[in-house]
N, C-alpha and C positions, 0 to 999 in steps of 0.2 A: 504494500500500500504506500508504503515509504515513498519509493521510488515513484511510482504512478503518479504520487503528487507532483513526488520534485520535477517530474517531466512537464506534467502542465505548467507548473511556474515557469520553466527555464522558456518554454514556447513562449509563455505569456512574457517575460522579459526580453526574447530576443536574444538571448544567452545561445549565440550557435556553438562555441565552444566548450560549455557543459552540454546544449542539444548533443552536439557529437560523440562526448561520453558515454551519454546514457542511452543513445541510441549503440553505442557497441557494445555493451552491455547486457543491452534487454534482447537486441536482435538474436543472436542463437537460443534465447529460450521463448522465440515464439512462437512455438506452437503448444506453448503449456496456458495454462493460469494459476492465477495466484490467490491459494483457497490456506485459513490459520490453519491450526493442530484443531481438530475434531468438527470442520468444517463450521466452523462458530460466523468467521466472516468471511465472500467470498468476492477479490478482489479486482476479478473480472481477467479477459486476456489479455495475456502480455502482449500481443499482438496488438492490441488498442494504443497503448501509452509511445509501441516504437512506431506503430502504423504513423502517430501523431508527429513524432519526432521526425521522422521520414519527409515529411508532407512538409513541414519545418523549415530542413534543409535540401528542399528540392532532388529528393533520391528518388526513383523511381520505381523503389521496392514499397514505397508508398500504398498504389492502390492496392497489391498484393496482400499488403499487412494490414490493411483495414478491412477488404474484403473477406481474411481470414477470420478477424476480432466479429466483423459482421453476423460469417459465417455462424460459431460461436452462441453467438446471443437469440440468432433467431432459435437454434437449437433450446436453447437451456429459456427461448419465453423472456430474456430480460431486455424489455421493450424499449426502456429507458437509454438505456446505453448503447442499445442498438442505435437509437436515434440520436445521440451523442456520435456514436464515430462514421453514421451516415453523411451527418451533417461536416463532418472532418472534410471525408471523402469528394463532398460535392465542394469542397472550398480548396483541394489539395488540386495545384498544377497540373497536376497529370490526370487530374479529371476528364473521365469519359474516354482514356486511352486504355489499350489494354495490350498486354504480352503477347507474339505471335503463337501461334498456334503448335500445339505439339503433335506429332502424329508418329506413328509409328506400327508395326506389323506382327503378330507372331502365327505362324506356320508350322503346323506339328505334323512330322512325315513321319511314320513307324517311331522310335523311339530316341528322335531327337526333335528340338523343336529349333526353326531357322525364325530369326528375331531381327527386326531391325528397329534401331529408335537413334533421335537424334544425330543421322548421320553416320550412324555406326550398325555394322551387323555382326551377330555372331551366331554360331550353332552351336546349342546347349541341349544336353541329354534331357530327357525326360522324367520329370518326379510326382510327386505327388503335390507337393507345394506349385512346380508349373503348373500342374492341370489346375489347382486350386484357381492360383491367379488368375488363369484362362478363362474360368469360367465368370470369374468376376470382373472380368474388362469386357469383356461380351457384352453384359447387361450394366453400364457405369450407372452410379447413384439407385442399382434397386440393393435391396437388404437380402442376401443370401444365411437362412439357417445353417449352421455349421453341419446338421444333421443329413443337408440334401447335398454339402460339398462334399463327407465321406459317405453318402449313399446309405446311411443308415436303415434300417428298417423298426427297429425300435422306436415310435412314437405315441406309445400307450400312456407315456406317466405327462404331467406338462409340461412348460417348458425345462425346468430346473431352475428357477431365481425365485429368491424368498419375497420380492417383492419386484411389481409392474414398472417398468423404468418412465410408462404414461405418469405413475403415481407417483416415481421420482420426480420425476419432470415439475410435476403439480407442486408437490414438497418446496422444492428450489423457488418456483415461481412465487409461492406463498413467503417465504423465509427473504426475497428481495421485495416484496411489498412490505414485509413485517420490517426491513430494513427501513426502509422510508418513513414509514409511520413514529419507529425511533426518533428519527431526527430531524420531520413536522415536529413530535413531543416535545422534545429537546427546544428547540428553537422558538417554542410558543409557550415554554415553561409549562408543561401540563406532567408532572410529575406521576399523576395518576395514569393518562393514559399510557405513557411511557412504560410503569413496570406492567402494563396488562401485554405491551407489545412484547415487551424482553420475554413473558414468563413463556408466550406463546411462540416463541422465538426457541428459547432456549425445549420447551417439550417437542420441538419439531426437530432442531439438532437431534438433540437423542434418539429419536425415532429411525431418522435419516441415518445414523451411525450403526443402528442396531442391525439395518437393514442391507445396508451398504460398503464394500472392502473397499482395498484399494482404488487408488484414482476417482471416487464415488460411483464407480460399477454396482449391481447388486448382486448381494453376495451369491453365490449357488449352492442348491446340496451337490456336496462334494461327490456320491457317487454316481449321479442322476447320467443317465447316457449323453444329455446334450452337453454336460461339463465337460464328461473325456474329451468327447468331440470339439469340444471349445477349445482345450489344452493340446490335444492331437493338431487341429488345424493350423493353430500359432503356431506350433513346432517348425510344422515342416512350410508354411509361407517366410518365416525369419530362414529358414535352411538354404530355400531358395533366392530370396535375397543376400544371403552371404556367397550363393555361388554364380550368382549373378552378375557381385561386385569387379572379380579383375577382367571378365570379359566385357560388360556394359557395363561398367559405372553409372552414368547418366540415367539410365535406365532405372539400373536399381532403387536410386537417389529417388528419381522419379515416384517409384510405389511405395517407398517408404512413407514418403510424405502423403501418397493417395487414397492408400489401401488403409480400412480401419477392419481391426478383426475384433470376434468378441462371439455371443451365441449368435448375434447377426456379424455376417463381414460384407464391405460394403468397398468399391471402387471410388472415388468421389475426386475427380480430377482438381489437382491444384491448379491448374491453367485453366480459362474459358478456353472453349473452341477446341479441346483437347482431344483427342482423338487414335481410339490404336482399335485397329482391325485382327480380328482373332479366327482364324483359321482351323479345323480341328482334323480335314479330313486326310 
């Protein structure tokens, strides 16, 4: 939160020489955000405060890093701040330009697959992590069950997660209204409403905590078929980005940043206009 401030300030003074600190700083940790210990306050994405700084000093990584912060918010419902770094966007330079376009090919012939991206080709054996990926740049932006990538047939129990990530979702939306209403309270000295916001604040952390591991993912039963599969498929998509890495680099860079895996994995191009043709026969 620290930082996020001091970013706005340094904008708001014209400071391009702490801009340019804090901008190399925040820039490698954008694609995180920034949530306390037990998800008590959540500080939004780091991707907002560098998108800001970007836009600042005329860098071009600008629409990229707001676009992503954008991204972000529409996700997680916080409408607020969506429309905070919209309004960045439509005042940053490089407004209404966008990145050329990516494209690229892969081609699975018996059991090697021939790939090209960015100007580069190579022919990489065939695994299960490829066909994974395969199947999920076919269809960009839909949500693939981990269950239908290893072709499971077990789908008698539900899905495996102790709680609806709709009802995550809902949770977070609530707990950044409940934010606001704090510091309305606050500011209008209303001491009363204020601890009714905290108490409801603080029984939705715990709730949100009880329900939720790492990264605020929901937790799973650990031995529920869709979990294997959930653990099974990250395995072997990270496998194949490691062996993807000394023949395509770019490439691999590429999905790293695109591909989200989880019980749903989803391709979700970080370029507009992105595009790679998947071949399977």
């Amino acid at each position: 939160m620290y930082v996020r401030e001091l970013a706005h300030a340094a904008v708001a003074l014209g400071d391009r020489e702490l801009c340019g600190q804090l901008f190399e700083a925040l820039h490698p940790l954008a694609g995180s955000c920034g949530v306390s210990g037990g998800l008590v306050a959540f500080a939004g994405s780091r991707a907002h405060p560098a998108g800001l700084l970007a836009s600042a000093l005329g860098r071009s990584e600008a629409s990229r890093l707001l676009e992503q912060a954008a991204a972000t918010y529409r996700h997680l419902g916080a409408e607020r701040w969506l429309a905070e770094v919209t309004a960045i966007a439509e005042r940053s330079p490089w407004a209404g330009s966008c990145p050329p376009p990516v494209s690229g090919w892969m081609r699975r012939t018996g059991p090697v697959w021939q790939i090209s991206f960015a100007g580069r080709s190579a022919t990489v054996p065939h695994s299960k992590g490829l066909g994974d990926l395969a199947c999920l740049l076919a269809t960009p932006g839909a949500d693939v069950h981990v269950l239908d990538l290893v072709d499971s047939a077990d789908r008698s129990a539900p899905s495996g997660e102790v709680i609806d990530r709709s009802a995550i979702n809902a949770y977070r939306r609530r707990l950044a209204d409940l934010q606001d209403d704090i510091e309305d309270a606050r500011g209008a000295n209303d001491p009363e409403r204020r601890a009714r916001s905290e108490a409801e604040r603080q029984a939705l952390v715990q709730e949100l905590a009880r329900a939720t591991g790492a990264h605020g993912r929901p937790r799973q039963f650990a031995n529920h078929p869709a979990e294997r599969a959930r653990k099974a498929v990250a395995g072997r998509i990270r496998d194949a980005f490691d062996k993807l890495d000394p023949l395509l680099p770019e490439f691999a860079d590429h999905l790293r940043r695109s591909v989200i895996t989880g019980a749903y994995c989803r391709y979700r191009p970080e370029a507009r206009g992105a595009h790679i043709t998947v071949e399977t026969g």
